[in-house]
N, C-alpha and C positions, 0 to 999 in steps of 0.2 A: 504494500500500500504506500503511495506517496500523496502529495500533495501539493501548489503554487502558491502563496503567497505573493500578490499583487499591491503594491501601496501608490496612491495618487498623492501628490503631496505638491503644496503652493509654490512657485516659485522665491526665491529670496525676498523680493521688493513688492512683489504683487499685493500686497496688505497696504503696506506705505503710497504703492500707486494708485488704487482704490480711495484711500484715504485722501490724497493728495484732490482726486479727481471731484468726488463729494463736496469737498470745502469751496472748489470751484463751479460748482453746482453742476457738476454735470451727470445724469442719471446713468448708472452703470446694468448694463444686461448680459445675462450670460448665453450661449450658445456653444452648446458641448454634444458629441454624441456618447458619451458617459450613461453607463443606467441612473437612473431619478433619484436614488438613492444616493450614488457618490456625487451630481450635479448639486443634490443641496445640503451638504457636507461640507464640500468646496465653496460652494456660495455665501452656505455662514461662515467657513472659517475665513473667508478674506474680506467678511464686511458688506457683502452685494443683500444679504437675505437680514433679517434681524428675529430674534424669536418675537411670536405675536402678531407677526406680520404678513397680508395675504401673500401667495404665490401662483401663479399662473403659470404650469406645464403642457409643453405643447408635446404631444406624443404623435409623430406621425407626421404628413406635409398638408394639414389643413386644419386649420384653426378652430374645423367645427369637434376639434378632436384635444379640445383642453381641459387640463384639469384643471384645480381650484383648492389649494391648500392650504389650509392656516399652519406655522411652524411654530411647535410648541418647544421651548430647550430646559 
């Protein structure tokens, strides 16, 4: 029996760049082909998602195909 262990992980600055972009008001969106799972893992860990706050997942290539989730942390 074996196994793979896979780890997605932020780049160095990507937090500080997010940060940076925010204060200059500018809205940050993500677009990943990642499962939904690690998309909003990554998206809280660099500041794009907040807990509490709604999210809009597009699954698929038409919009009548979104989800709608509140993130609770």
């Amino acid at each position: 029996m074996g196994f793979i262990l896979f780890y997605n992980h932020l780049k160095d600055d990507v937090i500080d760049l997010i940060k940076t972009l925010k204060e200059a008001g500018i809205e940050n969106r993500m677009i990943t082909g990642d499962s939904t799972f690690t998309a909003i893992k990554l998206a809280f860990k660099s500041g794009i998602i907040f807990a509490d706050k709604r999210v809009i997942i597009f699954k698929g290539s038409t919009p009548n195909r979104a989800i709608i989730l509140k993130i609770h942390h």
